[in-house]
C-alpha positions as CSV (number, residue, x, y, z in Angstrom):
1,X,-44.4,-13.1,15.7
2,X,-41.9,-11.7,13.6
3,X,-38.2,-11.1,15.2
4,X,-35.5,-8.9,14.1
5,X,-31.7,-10.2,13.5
6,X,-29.2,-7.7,14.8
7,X,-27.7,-7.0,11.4
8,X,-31.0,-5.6,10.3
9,X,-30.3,-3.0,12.8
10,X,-26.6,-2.6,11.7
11,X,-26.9,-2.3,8.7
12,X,-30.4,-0.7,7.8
13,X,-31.3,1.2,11.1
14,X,-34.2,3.4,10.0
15,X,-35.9,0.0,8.2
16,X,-39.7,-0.3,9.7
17,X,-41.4,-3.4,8.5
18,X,-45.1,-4.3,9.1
19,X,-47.6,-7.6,8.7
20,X,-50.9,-8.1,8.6
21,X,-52.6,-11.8,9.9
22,X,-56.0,-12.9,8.6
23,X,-58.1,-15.7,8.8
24,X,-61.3,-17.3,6.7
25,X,-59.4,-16.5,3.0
26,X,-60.6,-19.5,1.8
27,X,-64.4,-18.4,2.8
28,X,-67.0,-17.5,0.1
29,X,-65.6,-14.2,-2.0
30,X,-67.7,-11.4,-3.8
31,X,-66.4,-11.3,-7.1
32,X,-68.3,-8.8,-8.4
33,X,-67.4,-6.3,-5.5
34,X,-63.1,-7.2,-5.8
35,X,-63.8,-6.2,-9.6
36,X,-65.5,-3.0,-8.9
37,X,-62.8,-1.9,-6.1
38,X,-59.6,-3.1,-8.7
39,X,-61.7,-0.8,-11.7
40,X,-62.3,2.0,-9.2
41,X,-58.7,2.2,-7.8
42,X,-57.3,1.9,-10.9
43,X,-59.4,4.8,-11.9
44,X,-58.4,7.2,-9.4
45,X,-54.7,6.2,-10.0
46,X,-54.8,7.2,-13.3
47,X,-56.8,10.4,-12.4
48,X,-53.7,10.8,-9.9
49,X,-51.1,10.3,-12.0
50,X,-52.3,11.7,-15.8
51,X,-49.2,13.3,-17.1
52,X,-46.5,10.1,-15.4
53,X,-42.9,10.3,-16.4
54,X,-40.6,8.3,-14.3
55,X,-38.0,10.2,-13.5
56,X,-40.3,13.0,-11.7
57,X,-41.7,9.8,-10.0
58,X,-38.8,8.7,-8.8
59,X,-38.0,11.7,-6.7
60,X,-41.3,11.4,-5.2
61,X,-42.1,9.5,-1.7
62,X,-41.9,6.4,-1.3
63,X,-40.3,5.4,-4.4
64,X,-37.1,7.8,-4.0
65,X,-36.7,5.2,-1.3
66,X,-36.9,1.6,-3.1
67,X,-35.0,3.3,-5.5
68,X,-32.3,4.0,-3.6
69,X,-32.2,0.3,-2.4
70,X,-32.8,-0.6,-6.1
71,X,-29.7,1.1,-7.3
72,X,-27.9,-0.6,-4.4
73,X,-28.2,-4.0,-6.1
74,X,-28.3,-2.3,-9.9
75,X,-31.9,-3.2,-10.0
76,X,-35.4,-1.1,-10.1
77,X,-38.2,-1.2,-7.9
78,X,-40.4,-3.6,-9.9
79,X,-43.8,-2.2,-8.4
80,X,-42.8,0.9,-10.1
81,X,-42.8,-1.2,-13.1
82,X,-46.2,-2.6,-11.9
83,X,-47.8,0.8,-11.8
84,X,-46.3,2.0,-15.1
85,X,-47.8,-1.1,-16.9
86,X,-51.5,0.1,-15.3
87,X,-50.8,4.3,-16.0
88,X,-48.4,3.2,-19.2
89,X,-49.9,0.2,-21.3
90,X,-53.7,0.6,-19.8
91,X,-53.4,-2.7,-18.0
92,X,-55.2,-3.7,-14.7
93,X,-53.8,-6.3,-12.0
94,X,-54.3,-9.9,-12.8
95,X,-57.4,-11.7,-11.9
96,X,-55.9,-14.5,-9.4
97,X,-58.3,-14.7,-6.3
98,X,-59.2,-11.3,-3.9
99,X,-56.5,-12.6,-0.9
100,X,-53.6,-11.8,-3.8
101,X,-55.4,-8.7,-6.0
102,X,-55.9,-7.2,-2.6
103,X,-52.0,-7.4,-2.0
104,X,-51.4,-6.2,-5.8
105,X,-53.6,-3.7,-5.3
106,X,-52.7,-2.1,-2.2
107,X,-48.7,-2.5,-3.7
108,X,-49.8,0.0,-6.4
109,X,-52.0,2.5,-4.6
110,X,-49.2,2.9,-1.4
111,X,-46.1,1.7,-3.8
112,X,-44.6,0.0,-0.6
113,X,-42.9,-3.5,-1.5
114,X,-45.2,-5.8,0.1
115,X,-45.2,-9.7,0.2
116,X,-48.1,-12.2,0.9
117,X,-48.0,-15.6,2.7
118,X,-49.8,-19.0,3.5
119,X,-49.5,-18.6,7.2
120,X,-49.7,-22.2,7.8
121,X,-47.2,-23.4,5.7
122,X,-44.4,-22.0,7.9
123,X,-41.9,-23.8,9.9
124,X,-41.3,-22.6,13.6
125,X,-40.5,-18.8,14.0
126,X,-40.2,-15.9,11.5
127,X,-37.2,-13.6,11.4
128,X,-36.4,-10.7,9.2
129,X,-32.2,-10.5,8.1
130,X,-30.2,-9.4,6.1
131,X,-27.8,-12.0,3.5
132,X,-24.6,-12.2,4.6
133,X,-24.0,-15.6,1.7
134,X,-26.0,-16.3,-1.4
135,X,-28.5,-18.8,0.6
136,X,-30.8,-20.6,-2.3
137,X,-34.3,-20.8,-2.3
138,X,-37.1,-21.7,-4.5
139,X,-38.9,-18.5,-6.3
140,X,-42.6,-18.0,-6.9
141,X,-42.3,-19.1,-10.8
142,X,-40.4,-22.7,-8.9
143,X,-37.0,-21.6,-10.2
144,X,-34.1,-21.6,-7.9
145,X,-32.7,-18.2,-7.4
146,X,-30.0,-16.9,-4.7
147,X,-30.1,-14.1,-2.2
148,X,-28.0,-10.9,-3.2
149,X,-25.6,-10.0,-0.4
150,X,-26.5,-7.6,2.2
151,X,-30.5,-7.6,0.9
152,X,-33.1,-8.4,3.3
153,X,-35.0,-11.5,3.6
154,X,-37.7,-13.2,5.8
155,X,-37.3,-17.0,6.6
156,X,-38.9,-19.3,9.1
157,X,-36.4,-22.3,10.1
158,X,-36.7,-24.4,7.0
159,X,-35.2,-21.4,4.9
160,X,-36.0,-18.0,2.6
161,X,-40.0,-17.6,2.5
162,X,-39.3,-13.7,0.5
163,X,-36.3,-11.2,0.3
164,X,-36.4,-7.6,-1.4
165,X,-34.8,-8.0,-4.6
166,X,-35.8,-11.7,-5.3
167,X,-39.0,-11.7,-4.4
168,X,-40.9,-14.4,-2.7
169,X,-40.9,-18.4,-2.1
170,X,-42.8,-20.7,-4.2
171,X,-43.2,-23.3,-0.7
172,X,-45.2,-20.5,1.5
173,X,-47.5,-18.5,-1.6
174,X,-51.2,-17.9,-1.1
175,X,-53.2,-20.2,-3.1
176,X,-57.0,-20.6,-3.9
177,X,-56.5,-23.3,-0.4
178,X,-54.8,-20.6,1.7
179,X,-57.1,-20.0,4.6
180,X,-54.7,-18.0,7.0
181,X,-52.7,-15.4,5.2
182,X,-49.7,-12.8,6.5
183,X,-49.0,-9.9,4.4
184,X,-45.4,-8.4,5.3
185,X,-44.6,-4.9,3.9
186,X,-40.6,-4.6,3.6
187,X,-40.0,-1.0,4.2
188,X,-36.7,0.2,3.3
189,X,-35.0,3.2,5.0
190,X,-37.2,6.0,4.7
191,X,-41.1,5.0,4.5
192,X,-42.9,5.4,7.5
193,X,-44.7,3.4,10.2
194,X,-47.8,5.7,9.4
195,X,-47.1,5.0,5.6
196,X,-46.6,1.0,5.8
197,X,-49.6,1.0,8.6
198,X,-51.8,2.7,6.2
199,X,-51.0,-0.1,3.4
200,X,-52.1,-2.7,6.1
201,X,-55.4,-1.5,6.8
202,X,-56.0,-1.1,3.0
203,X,-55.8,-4.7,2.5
204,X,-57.5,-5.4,5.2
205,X,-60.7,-3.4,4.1
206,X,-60.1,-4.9,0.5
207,X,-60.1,-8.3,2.1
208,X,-63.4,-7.5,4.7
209,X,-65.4,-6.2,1.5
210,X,-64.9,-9.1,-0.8
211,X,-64.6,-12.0,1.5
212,X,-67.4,-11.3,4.3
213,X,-65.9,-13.4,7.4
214,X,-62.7,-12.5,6.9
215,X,-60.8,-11.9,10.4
216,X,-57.9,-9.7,11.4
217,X,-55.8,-11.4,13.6
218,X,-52.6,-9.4,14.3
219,X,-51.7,-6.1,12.7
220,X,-48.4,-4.9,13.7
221,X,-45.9,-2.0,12.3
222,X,-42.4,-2.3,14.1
């Protein structure tokens, strides 16, 4: 489903990506049962992580990991941000339908950069490469934004759908009319198949508790 450019290989040979396809988003949702997993999981995070300072964090895996990429482009890992804000400033995830708090969720608990798509609204075939020119592309707040050079990117044939450091498209986001949605976790050299495969199967057990008739329909780590 998903193919692999040659300068992926060249220049990030120990990359492993994964996705996860499901079906029925847009079916009848639980919202009582997605609050009481985001309350629980934020729970336990803060039960894991009761004395956080961020530079023992960063040396832990996988963060040591984005952070190296991070520092690549003179950026930081903005999930680490994300989890800071929960263990920091006693914030949760925001409340914006279970097929994207499962995603924010899972992005916290495994801290594995992970971006979430409308399946249908791609054009032709996927393929994961890394920016060799500052293509454009519209960004999830609808703002056009350009790729950094030599960071990785997914695009279908009408152009960037999410990249690394910039994030992802406005065109292909999951909204409260996504039905079929693929969750891609970038995983930069370093994290694991067994790491980014556990992530996967997190949101997938999110997605089959709050949303009933939820399908899996492809889970792949490569």
């Amino acid at each position: 489903m998903i193919d692999k450019s040659a300068a992926v290989s060249e220049f990030y040979p120990d990359a492993k990506f994964g996705y996860l396809v499901v079906n029925g988003l847009q079916e009848d949702s639980d919202r009582a049962i997605m609050d009481t997993i985001v309350s629980g999981e934020i729970e336990q995070l803060r039960a894991v992580y009761p004395e956080y300072e961020r530079k023992k964090m960063l040396e832990t895996k996988p963060l040591c990991h984005y952070g190296a990429y991070y520092k690549k482009f003179k950026k930081t890992y903005h999930v680490l941000g994300q989890l800071e804000s929960i263990l920091l400033k006693d914030k949760s995830i925001p409340s914006v339908g279970p097929a994207v708090e499962a995603m924010f969720l899972a992005e916290v608990k495994h801290l594995l950069l992970t971006a979430g798509h409308d399946l249908d609204t791609f054009e032709g075939s996927l393929v994961i490469d890394v920016a060799n020119e500052p293509f454009t592309y519209q960004g999830i707040s609808k703002k056009e934004q350009s790729l950094m050079l030599e960071d990785m990117h997914l695009s279908d044939q009408t152009g960037v759908v999410s990249s690394i450091i910039k994030g992802p498209d406005f065109r292909t986001r999951i909204t409260k009319n996504t039905q079929n949605g693929l969750y891609f976790i970038y995983g930069v050299p370093g994290v694991t198949e067994e790491q980014i495969g556990e992530e996967l199967q997190t949101i997938a057990a999110y997605l089959s508790q709050v949303i009933p008739k939820v399908t899996v329909q492809d889970m792949k780590v490569f």
